[in-house]
C-alpha positions in Angstrom: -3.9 -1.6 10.7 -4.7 1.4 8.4 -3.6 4.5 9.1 -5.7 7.8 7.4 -5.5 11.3 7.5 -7.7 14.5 7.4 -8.4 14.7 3.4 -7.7 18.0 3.4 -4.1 16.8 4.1 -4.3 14.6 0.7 -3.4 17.8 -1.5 -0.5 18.5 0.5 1.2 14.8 -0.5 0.0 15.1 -4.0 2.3 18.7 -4.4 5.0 17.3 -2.1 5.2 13.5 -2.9 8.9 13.5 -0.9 6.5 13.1 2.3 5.7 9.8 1.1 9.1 8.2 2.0 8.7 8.8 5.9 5.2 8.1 6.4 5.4 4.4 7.3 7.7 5.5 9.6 5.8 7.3 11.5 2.9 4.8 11.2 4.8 2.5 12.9 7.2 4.3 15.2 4.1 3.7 17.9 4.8 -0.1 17.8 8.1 -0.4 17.7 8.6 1.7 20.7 5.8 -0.1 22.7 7.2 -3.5 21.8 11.3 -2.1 22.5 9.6 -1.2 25.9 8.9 -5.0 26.7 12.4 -6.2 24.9 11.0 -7.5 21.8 11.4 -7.2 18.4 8.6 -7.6 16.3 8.0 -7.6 12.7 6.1 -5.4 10.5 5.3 -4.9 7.0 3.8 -1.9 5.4 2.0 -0.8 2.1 1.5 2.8 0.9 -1.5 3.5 -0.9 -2.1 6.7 -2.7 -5.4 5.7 -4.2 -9.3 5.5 -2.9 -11.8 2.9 -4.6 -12.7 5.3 -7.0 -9.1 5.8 -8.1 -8.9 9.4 -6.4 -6.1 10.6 -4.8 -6.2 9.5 -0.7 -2.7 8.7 0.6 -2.8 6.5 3.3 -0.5 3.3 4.9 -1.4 -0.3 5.2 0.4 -1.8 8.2 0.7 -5.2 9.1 2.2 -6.5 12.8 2.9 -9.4 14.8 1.4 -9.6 18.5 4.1 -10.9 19.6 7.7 -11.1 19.0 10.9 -12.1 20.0 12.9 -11.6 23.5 16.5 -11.5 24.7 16.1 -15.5 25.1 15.0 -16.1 21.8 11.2 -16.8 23.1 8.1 -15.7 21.5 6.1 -13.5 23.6 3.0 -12.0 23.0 1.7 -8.5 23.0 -0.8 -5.9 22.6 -1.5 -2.4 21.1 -3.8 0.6 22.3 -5.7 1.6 19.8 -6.3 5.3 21.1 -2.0 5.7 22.0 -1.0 4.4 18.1 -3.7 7.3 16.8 -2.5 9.4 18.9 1.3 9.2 18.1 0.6 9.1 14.6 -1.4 12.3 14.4 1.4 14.1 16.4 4.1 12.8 14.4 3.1 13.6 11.2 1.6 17.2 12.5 5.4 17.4 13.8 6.7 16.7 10.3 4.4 18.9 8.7 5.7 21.6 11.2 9.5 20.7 10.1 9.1 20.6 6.9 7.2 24.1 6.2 10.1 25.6 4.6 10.6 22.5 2.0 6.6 22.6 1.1 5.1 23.5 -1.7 1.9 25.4 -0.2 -1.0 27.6 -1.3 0.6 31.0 -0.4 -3.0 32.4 -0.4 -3.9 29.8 2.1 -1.4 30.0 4.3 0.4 33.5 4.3 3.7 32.7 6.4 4.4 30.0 9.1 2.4 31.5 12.1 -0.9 30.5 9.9 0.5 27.4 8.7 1.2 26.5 12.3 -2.5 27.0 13.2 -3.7 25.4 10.5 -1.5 22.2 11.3 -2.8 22.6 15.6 -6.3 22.7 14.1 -5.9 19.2 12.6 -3.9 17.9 15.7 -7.1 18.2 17.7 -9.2 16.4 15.0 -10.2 12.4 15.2 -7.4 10.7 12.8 -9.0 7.3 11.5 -6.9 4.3 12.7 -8.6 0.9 12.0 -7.5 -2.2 13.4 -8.6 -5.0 11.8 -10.6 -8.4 13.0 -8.0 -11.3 13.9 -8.9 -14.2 11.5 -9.1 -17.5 12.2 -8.5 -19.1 8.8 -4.4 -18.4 7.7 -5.4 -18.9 3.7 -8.1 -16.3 4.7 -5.0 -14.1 6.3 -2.6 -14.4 3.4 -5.1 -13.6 0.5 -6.0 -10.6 2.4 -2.3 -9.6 3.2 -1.1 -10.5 -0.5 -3.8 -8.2 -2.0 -2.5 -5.1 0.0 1.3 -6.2 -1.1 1.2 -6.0 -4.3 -2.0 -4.2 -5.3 -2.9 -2.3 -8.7 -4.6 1.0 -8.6 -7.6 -1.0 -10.0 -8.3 -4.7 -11.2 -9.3 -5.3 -14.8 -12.0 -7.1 -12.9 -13.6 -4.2 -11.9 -13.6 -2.6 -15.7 -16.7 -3.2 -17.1 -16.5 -4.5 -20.6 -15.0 -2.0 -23.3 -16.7 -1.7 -26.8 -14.9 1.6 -28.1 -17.5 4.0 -26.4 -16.1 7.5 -25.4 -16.6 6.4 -21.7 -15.6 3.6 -19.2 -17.1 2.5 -16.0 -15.9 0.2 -13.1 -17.9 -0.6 -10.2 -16.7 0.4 -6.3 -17.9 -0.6 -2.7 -19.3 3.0 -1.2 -18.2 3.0 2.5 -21.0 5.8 3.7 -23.7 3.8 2.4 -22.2 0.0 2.1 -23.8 -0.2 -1.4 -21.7 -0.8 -4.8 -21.9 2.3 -7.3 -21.2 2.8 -10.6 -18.6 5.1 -11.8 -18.6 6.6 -15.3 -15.2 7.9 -17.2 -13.7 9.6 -20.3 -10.4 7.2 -21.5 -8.7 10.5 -20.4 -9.5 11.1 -16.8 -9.2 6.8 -16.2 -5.8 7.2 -17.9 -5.3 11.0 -15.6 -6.5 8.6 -12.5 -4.3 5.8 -13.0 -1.0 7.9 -13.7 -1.0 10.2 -10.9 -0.4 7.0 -8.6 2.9 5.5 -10.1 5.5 6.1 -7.7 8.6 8.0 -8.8 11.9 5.8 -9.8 13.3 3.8 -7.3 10.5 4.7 -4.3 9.6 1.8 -2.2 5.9 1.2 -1.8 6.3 -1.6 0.4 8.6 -1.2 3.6 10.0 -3.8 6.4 10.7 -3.3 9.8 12.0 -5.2 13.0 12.4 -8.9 12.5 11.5 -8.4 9.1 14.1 -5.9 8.1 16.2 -6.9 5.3 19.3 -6.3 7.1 18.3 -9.0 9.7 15.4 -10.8 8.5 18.2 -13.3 7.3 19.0 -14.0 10.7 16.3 -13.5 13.3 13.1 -14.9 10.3 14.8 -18.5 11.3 14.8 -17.9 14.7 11.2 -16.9 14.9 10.1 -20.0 13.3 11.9 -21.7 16.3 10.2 -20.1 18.6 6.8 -20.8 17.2 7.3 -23.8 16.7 7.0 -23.9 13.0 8.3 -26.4 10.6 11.3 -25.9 8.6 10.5 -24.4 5.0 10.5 -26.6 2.2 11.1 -25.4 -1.6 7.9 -24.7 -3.1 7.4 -25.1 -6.7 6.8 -21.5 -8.5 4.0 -20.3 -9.7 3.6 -19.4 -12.7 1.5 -16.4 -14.0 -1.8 -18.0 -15.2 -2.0 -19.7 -12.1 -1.4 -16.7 -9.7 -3.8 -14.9 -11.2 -6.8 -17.3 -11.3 -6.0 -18.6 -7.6 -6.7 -14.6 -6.6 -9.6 -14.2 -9.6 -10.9 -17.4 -10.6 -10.8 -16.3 -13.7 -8.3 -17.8 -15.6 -6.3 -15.0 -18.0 -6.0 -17.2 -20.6 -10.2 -17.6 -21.3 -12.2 -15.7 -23.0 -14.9 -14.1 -20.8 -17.0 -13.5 -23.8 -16.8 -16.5 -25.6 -15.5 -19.0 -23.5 -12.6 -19.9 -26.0 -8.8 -21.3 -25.0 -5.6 -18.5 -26.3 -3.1 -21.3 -27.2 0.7 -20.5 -27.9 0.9 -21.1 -32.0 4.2 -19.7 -32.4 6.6 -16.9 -31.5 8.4 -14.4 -34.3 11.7 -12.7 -33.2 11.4 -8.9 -34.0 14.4 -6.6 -33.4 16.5 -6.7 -30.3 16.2 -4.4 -27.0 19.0 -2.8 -28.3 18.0 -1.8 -31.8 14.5 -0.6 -30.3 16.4 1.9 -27.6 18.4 3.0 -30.5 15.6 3.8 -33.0 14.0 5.4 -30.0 16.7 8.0 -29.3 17.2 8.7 -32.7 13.5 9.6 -33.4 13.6 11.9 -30.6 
């Protein structure tokens, strides 16, 4: 599922990035309760995004849930979400936390004179559609997991994307456009890609990626085990790690260590030890 907002809501996360922390919350406060409802506990993983394909600025939260989850006997049961109750929730709840938060907002003040307007403007987008897609169930599990480890771990942008940079003033990368289900090209100064990229690293410690039910890390110890069980599933066996060139040409076929101009092999010649961590943090403070 992917839950979106109005854009002229995006603004408002951008100047107050402390909403970020509770809106996969709210996202998935819908399906939690519905599933409690039944005695089950399911499990749920979510992704914030703060970027569009064109690197802009468009907050919105990448949820992915089980149909189906555990009961009080320890059996897997299936079950089902309403598409037009989990939009609605989630519009209300995060017009509610809007409405709470007024007083810790950073606001346009010429917008929105005092909290009588900013309550109107807030009721306004309450009775607007709020975009709520539910994806396709897939038949293929690799198909699944590729789709499911992009949204986990995903850059702003891939390098594959970047067209090939000769020095020029500008840069371009090429995006899917949604309204007309064509591929565009967008052109950049090295400033505004760098300006693009930036404003999406999160602050110092902030979670991008969330779990919740069986999945929690205070009990996905316990109950992960216990779903396997009661699916069925065979017992996990070590798997050998991956190591970075593979990862990265299993999800580009491209392998990082080719040249895609010339075709030719990097291979490791030999390494020479510079200066420690240490001595580089030092030399660092003492130049500033």
């Amino acid at each position: 599922m992917t839950f979106t907002m109005p854009d002229v809501l995006w603004s408002l996360f951008f100047d107050n990035r402390f909403l970020l922390d509770k809106i996969c919350q709210l996202a998935v406060d819908n399906l939690l309760y519905s599933a409690k409802k039944r005695g089950l506990i399911i499990g749920i993983f979510c992704a914030i995004h703060t970027y569009g394909r064109r690197l802009t600025w468009h907050p919105h939260v990448h949820v992915s849930v089980t149909l189906g989850g555990l009961d009080e006997k320890g059996k897997w049961r299936a079950i089902e979400f309403f598409h037009e109750k989990v939009e609605q929730r989630w519009r209300n709840n995060l017009c509610d936390l809007l409405l709470a938060e007024y007083e810790n907002l950073n606001v346009n003040q010429n917008s929105y004179r005092d909290y009588d307007e900013w309550r109107r403007f807030i009721h306004g987008q309450r009775q607007r559609f709020w975009h709520v897609h539910f994806a396709q169930l897939t038949k293929d599990p690799n198909s699944t997991i590729n789709y499911l480890g992009r949204y986990l771990k995903r850059p702003p942008i891939s390098g594959m994307r970047l067209s090939h940079y000769r020095g020029e003033a500008t840069l371009s990368f090429k995006y899917l456009n949604h309204r007309t289900g064509e591929y565009e090209e967008e052109h950049l100064s090295q400033e505004e890609l760098i300006r693009r990229i930036i404003q999406h690293i999160p602050e110092k410690g902030f979670k991008m990626i969330r779990y919740y039910g069986f999945l929690a890390n205070r009990v996905v110890g316990i109950l992960l085990g216990k779903v396997r069980d009661a699916l069925g599933m065979k017992k996990l066996t070590p798997v050998a790690r991956l190591r970075y060139g593979q990862m990265l040409k299993s999800f580009l076929n491209q392998d990082p260590f080719t040249c895609i101009l010339c075709g030719g092999k990097m291979v490791f010649r030999r390494f020479i030890a510079g200066k420690g961590r240490r001595n580089l943090v030092a030399e660092a403070f003492d130049n500033c």
